[in-house]
Phi, psi and omega in degrees: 000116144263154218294005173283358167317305205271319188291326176327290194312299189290347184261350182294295194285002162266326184289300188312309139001276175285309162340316193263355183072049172237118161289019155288324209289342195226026149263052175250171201290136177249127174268148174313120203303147178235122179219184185066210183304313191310327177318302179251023150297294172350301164300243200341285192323305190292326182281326191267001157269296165001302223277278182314335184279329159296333176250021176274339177267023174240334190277339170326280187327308204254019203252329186320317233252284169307331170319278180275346168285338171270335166249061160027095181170053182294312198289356181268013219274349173274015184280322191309319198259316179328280196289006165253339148314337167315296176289312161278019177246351144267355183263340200311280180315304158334307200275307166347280204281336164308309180313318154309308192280324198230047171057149164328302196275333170289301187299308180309316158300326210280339174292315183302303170338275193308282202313280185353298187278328187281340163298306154308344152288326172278332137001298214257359186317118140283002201193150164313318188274315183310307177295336160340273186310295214285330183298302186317320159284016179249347180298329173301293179274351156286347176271319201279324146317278205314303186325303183296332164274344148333278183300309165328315179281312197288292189321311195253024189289143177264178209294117173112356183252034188265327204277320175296314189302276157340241191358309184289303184306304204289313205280009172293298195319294176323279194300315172286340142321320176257338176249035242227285170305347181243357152284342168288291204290351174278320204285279187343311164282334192260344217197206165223190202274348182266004164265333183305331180259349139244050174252022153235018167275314175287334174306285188292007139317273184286008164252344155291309170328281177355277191321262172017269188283328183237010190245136200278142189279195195270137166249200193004089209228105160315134199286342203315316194044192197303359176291336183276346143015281182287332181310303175345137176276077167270033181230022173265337198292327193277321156303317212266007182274277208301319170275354151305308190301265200341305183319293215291341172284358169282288170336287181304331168319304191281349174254007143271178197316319217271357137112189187268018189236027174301154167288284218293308151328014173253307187298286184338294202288348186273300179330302202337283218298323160347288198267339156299294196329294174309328163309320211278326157321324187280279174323308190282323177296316156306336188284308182252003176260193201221342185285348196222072178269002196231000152261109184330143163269153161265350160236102144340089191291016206270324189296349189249013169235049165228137191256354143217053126332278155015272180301336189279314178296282162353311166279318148306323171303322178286329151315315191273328177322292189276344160324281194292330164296327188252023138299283187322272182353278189312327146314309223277332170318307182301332198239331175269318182272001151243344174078053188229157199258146194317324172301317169309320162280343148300314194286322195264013170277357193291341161289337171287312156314295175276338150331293197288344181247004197258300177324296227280306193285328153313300164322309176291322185299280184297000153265017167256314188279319207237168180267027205241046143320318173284343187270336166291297170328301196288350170301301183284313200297310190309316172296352016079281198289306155346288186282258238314299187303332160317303169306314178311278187008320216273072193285304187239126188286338163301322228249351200211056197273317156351259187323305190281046186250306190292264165053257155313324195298305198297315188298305216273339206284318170357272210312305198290333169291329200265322197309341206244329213251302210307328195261325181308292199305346195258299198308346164243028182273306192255134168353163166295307204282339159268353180299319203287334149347263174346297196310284171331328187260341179299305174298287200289335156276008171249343196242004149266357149312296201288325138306297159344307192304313175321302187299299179316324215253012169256327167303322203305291179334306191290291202290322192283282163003253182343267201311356157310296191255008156328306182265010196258322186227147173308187180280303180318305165305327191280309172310296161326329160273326168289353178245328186215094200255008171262005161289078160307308192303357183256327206267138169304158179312293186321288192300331169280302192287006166270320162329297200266345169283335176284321157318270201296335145322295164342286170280004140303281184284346132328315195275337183255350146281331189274356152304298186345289159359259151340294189300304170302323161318290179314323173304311193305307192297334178284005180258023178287292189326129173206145188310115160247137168245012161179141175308159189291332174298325204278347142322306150302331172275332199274303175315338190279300192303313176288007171253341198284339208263308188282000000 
């Protein structure tokens, strides 16, 4: 997400507001002008909770590996990353909208609060399932930073610093991307895997305090109170949480012994679609009915009856597949099939990271300035199925220490073009009253890909392993491995390197399911294209002067 993401989202609940014809919408909490030192004391608290809510879903990838090998418990070890996207792409709007009622700054501490305390549990996790649980909440208060520092920073920027403000937001975006992996693999090497998570307690200590003492309280705070609530979708939020969850417990069913043709895996997978159905059911009663008018949706069926809106989400969905799974992935590789230590597998992922924000910023440039946004998307989806394939190639990466650098490069410049184009084409596809809409449902389907994606590309792991090392290793040992997969050291040299040629099979064919992927994006993308006759800057002035006119 970027930061014109997060201002979309928060302007998404006035527009949507005013669509359904509720005079609430323009009773929300305002914060007060700041100006001098209190300003960017300010500024730095927002930026450096920022900083942290973002890179908590990048420093995680080189941590994965010590992580689930110290609570003996690998094959669940993608839940860690899995379950705080979860919440936080569900709460983002929630948080959103707590801000209008009961002002910024009580919601912005109450987030900081939650993300703080929920590090220290994880810290302090003895078990998968505690940190499981401890992630999902921290996930909760990292949506509620994030939303509130985003919109907060632009909101109190003074007149003529919106633009110094916008600069600061990418380039925070940039440097915890890049440095997100390779501060995981030090504090890990160095330390142990539990500073990673409280190495946010003094930090949110001192940005509450801050917030506190310089941040001005809220004004014109609507008498609306907890009634305003109810506008909110929790119960699309909640659907559409609880059928991700199942799904993906589907997943992780079929990719243990007891295989994909399991009863409880049936059972999951059956719950799951229930509850798409019914979210979807649910979305469409809000969209056209008239008994529940006065609750925002949060997926817009208005929006799938465009064709390339349509196409646009859609492609995003596919797009989050191979983003996120190979941020996880791609370390872990480096450390079971080479034995190389986390820091070193942050360093050597760093052409892919910065490829992808060097794409993202090309990307961005040219569909703001120029009119060829759809053309940029089939460009990065193609380039995606390039690098995916490249990659595919690769059977073992020590043997291939070059190339797969070019590799990466090719893969992230993709990754960083379509992630940038994709939000142009849906967000000028639809009316002005509709773009921050667009945005939003764009965002929240690429970062449940990009989960999806996770979940596919750990069973996929899990199941090839087994079928591999079935005749190779007792049972026993192979359970032992599948749980604690760096004790190399009980295996004869022969038995690690059949381990570790299996481990790289694993992640071969990842990389070629998740072309697969790539490839239906790309298709999906050629349903983008649409005629522009002015660029989107020229778009944006020309809505701002006609609303400036009525």
């Amino acid at each position: 997400m970027t930061e014109q993401q997060a201002n979309d989202v928060e302007k998404s609940l006035s527009a949507s507001s005013s669509s359904h014809g509720c005079s609430e919408s323009a009773q929300v909490a305002q914060v007060p002008p700041i100006h001098g030192w209190r300003l960017w004391i300010t500024v730095t608290m927002l930026s450096l909770g920022l900083f942290l809510s973002v890179m908590e879903t990048t420093i995680i990838a080189t941590a994965l590996i010590d992580i689930s090998s110290n609570l003996g418990d690998f094959e669940r070890s993608n839940w860690i990353v899995v379950s705080y996207m979860l919440t936080y792409t569900g709460f983002l709007i929630i948080f959103a909208r707590c801000g209008d009622i009961f002002g910024q700054k009580s919601a912005f501490v109450t987030a900081v609060f939650i993300f703080t305390l929920s590090s220290l549990g994880c810290g302090l996790a003895q078990s998968m399932n505690q940190l499981i649980s401890f992630r999902a909440i921290q996930g909760i208060g990292g949506a509620g930073v994030y939303i509130l520092a985003m919109t907060v920073m632009i909101e109190i920027a003074p007149e003529g610093r919106q633009g110094l403000v916008s600069g600061l937001q990418g380039f925070i975006f940039a440097l915890s991307s890049i440095c997100g992996p390779i501060l995981g693999g030090i504090i890990t090497s160095k330390s142990t895997w539990r500073w990673i998570f409280n190495l946010n307690i003094p930090f949110g200590v001192v940005i509450i305090i801050c917030v506190f003492r310089f941040f001005p309280a809220n004004s014109n705070i609507p008498p609306i109170g907890f009634r305003g609530l109810v506008r909110v979708d929790i119960a699309g939020c909640l659907l559409s949480l609880t059928g991700s969850t199942l799904l993906i417990l589907a997943l992780e069913q079929g990719s243990l012994r007891s295989g994909w043709k399991s009863h409880v895996m049936i059972i999951f997978g059956v719950l799951s679609a229930m509850l798409m159905i019914a979210f979807a059911g649910w979305e469409y009663l809000l969209t056209f009915g008239h008994k529940f008018k006065a609750i925002l949706p949060i997926f817009p069926a208005t929006l799938l009856t465009r064709r390339v809106v349509s196409a646009a989400i859609i492609t995003a969905f596919l797009t989050g597949f191979p983003f996120v799974a190979t941020i996880i992935f791609l370390p872990q590789r480096y450390q079971l099939a080479q034995s190389l230590s986390p820091v070193a597998a942050g360093i050597r992922m760093l052409p892919l990271l910065v490829s992808s924000a060097f794409g993202s910023a090309i990307g961005g440039y040219l569909c703001n300035h120029t009119s060829i946004a759809s053309y940029v998307l089939l460009a990065g989806t193609g380039t995606q199925v390039l690098g995916l394939g490249l990659m595919s190639s690769l059977k073992s990466l020590g043997s291939e220490t070059t190339r797969q650098y070019g590799f990466q490069s090719i893969l992230g410049i993709g990754f960083g073009l379509s992630l940038s184009s994709v939000l142009v084409v849906a967000r000028f596809a639809v009316s002005a009253e509709d773009r921050a809409i667009a945005v939003g449902a764009v965002t929240q389907v690429r970062v449940f890909g990009g989960v999806l994606g996770s979940a596919l590309c750990q069973a996929l792991l899990n199941r090839a392993v087994q079928n591999d090392l079935a005749g190779s290793l007792p049972a026993d040992d192979l359970t032992k491995l599948l749980n604690i997969p760096t004790r190399l050291d009980k295996f004869s040299p022969t038995q690690t390197l059949s381990v570790k040629r299996a481990y790289d099979r694993g992640f071969v064919l990842q990389n070629r399911t998740l072309m697969g992927f790539a490839v239906a994006a790309f298709v999906v993308s050629l349903f983008c294209y649409q005629k522009q006759s002015a660029t989107p800057e020229q778009k944006e002035s020309r809505d701002i002067n006609n609303k400036t006119k009525s």
